[in-house]
C-alpha positions in Angstrom: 110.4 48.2 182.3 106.3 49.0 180.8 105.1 47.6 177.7 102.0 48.3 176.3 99.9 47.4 173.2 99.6 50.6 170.7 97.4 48.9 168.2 99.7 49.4 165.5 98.4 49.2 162.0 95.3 49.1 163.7 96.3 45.8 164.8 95.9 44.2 168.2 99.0 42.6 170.5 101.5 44.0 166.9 102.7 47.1 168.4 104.6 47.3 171.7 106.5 50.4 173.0 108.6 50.1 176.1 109.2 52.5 178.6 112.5 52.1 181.1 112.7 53.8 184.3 115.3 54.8 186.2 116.6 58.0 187.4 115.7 58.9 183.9 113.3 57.8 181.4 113.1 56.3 178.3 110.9 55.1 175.5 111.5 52.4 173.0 109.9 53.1 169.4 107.3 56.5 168.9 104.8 53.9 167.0 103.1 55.7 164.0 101.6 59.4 163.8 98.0 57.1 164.7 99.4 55.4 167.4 100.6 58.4 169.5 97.5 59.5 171.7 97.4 56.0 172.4 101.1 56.1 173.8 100.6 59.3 175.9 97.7 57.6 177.1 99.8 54.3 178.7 102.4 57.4 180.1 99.8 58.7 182.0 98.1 55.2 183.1 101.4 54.4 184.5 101.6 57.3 186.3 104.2 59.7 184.8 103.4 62.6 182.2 105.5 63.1 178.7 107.5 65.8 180.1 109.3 63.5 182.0 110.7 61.3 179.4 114.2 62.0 179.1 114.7 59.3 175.7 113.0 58.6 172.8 115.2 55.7 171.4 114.1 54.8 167.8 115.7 51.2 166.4 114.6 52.5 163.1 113.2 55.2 160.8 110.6 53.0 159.4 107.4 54.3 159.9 106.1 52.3 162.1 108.7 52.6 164.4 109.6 56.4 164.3 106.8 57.8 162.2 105.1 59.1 165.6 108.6 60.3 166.9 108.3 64.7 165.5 104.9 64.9 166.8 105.8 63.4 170.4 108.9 65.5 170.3 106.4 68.5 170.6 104.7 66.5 173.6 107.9 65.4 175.1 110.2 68.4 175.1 112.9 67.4 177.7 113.6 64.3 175.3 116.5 63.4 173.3 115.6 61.8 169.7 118.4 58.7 169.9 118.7 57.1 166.3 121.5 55.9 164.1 123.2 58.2 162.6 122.6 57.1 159.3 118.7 58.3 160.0 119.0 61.2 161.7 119.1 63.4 158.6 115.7 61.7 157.9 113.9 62.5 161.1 114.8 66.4 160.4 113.4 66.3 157.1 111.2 62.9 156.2 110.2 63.9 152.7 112.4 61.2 151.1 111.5 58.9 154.0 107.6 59.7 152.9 108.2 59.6 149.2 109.9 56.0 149.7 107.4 55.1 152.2 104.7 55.5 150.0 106.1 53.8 146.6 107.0 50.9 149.3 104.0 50.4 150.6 101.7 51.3 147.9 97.5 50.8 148.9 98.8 49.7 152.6 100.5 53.4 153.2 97.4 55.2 155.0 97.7 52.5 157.9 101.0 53.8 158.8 100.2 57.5 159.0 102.3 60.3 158.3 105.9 62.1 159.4 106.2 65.4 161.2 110.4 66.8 161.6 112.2 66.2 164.9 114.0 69.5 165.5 117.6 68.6 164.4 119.0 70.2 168.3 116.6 67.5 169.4 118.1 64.6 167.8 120.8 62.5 169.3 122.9 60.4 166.7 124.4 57.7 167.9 127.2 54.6 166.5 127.2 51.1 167.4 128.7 50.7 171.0 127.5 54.1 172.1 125.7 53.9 175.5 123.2 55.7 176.9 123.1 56.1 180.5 119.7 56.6 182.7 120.9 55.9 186.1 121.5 52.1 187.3 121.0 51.4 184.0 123.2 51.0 180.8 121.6 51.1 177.9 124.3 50.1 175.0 123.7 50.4 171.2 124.4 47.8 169.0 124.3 48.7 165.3 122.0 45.6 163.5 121.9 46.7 159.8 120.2 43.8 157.9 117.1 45.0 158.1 118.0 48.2 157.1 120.9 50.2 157.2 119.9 52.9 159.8 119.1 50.1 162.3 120.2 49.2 165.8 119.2 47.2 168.5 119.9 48.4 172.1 121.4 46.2 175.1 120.2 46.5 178.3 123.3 45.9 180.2 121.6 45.9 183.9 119.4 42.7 182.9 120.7 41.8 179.7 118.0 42.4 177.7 118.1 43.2 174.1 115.3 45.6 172.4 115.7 43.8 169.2 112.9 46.1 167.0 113.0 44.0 163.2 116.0 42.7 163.6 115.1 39.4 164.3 111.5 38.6 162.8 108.1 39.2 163.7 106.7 37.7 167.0 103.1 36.4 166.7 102.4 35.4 170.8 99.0 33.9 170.7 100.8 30.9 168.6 104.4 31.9 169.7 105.2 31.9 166.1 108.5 34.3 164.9 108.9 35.0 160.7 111.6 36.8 159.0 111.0 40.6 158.1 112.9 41.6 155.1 111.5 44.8 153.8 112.8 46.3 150.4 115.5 47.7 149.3 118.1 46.7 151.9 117.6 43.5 153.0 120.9 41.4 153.2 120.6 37.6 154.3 124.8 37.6 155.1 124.3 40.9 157.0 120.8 39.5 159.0 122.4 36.2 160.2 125.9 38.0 161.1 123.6 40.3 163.6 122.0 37.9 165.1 124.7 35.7 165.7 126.6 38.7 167.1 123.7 39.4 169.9 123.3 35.8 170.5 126.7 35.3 171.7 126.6 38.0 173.8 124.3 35.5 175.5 120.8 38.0 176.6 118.0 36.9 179.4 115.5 38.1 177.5 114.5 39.5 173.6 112.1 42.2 173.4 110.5 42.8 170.3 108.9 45.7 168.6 106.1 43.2 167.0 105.1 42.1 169.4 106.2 41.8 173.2 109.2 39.8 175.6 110.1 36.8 174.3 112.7 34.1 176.1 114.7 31.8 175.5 117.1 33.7 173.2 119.5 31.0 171.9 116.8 28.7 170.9 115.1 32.0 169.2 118.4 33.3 166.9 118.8 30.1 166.0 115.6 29.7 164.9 115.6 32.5 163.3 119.1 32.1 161.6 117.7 28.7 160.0 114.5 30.2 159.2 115.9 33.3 157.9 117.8 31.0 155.7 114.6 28.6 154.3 112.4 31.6 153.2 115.9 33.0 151.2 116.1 29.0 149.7 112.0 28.7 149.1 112.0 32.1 147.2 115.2 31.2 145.3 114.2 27.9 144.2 110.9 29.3 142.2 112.0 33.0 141.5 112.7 31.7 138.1 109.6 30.1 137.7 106.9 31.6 139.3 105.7 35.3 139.6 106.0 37.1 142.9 102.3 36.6 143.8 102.5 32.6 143.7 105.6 32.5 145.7 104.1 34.8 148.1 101.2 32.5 148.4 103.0 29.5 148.3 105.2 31.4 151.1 102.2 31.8 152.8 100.8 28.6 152.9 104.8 26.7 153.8 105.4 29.4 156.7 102.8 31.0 158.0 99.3 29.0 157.6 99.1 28.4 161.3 99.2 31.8 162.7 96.1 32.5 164.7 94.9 35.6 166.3 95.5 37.8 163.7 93.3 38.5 160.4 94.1 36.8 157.5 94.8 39.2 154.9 97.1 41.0 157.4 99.4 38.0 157.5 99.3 37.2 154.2 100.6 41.3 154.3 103.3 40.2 156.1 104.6 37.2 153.8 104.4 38.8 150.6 106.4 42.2 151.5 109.0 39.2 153.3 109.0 37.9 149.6 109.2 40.8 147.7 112.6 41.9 149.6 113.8 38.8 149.6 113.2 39.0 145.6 115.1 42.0 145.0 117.6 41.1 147.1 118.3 38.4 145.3 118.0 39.9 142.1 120.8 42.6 143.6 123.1 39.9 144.5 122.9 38.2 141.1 123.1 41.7 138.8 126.6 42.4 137.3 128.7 44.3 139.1 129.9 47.8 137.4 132.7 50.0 137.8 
């Protein structure tokens, strides 16, 4: 297994993207529409061409995970598109995936480029416990929704090693610092914690992160992130009543993140307030009546 640095969001040691070999070849995540010469630049540096990638997995159809994925497909045309089937209809036609993208992500949208189809023959839709099989190696899906509901992770069942893409936070490695990601509109705490209790009993080597890079230790990291999943759902809840969204997200800030290094200021600060702002609504979702 490759990984390499994509500088995605324009964003030093944020972006990896993985590339398994074996008797066939796979890529984890396409990056963004900006980040793709850069990734047919590390194929070639490590000595293979993108004809020969056989897989494109995608964890999600978030941008900056699959945003790059139709214009590699044109670059890569011996590859199968492997998402969830929940997204596939989304990588054949993004324009709902774009309109949401950019009402989500409002004055921060041009960093994470734009969408281009995968043809629909290309696209392989997969289940949880589907596996994909290179050679040697297994490669077994495992459908993580509480990030979103189109997401998976993917078990590596020759090393046991989990590609875990948002599932599990945010790695920062110059301070080895992980925070929750909890983007809007489908963030579930109960659905997040059930995940990642689910992969850490199946007891991995090693997590491998979409932002940013290998990480080990995997029971101390779940239950990290279990408890710290947790305390940013208590910290908002406490002052939601109170205070408005830009104070908590400061406050947030300031309780959780004030010692990450490495990285520019305002790009964390990014990072906490969109972590707020889905933990807001879905809050605010849990608490509304229920109709019908």
């Amino acid at each position: 297994m490759f990984y390499g640095d994509v500088n995605l969001l324009f964003t030093p040691k944020f972006g990896s993207i993985y590339l398994i070999e074996d008797e066939k070849l796979a890529l984890v995540e396409s990056g963004t529409s900006h980040t793709v010469s850069e990734l047919v630049y590390g194929i070639k540096v490590l000595g293979f061409n993108t004809t020969d990638i056989d897989y494109l997995l995608l964890t999600h159809i978030h941008l900056d995970h699959a945003g790059g994925a139709g214009f590699l497909s044109r670059l890569m045309p011996n590859a199968k598109i492997v998402v969830h089937e929940r997204g596939a209809k989304h990588l054949a036609d993004p324009t709902r995936l774009l309109e949401s993208a950019r009402a989500a992500l409002g004055g921060a949208y041009p960093s994470y480029g734009e969408m281009s189809p995968v043809p629909p023959e290309r696209i392989l839709s997969v289940r949880d416990d589907d596996v994909i099989e290179l050679g040697k190696r297994r490669l077994r899906i495992l459908y993580t929704p509480g990030h979103a509901p189109h997401h998976v992770s993917i078990l590596d069942e020759s090393n046991q090693t989990i590609y875990v893409g948002d599932s599990t936070g945010l790695f920062f490695p110059p301070v080895d610092r992980i925070i929750p990601i909890t983007p809007m509109p489908n963030f579930d705490l109960d659905v997040a914690v059930g995940n990642m209790e689910r992969m850490r009993d199946l007891k991995p080597q090693a997590l491998l992160f979409s932002h940013f890079g290998p990480v080990g230790e995997p029971q101390r990291v779940f239950n990290e992130q279990i408890a710290a999943h947790r305390a940013w759902v208590a910290f908002v809840e406490e002052r939601m009543s109170e205070k408005p969204e830009e104070k908590i997200a400061r406050e947030a800030y300031e309780e959780f993140c004030a010692g990450i290094t490495g990285y520019p200021r305002e790009f964390i600060e990014e990072k906490a307030e969109s972590t707020v702002r889905g933990i807001l609504h879905y809050l605010r979702k849990k608490d509304a009546p229920q109709t019908g």
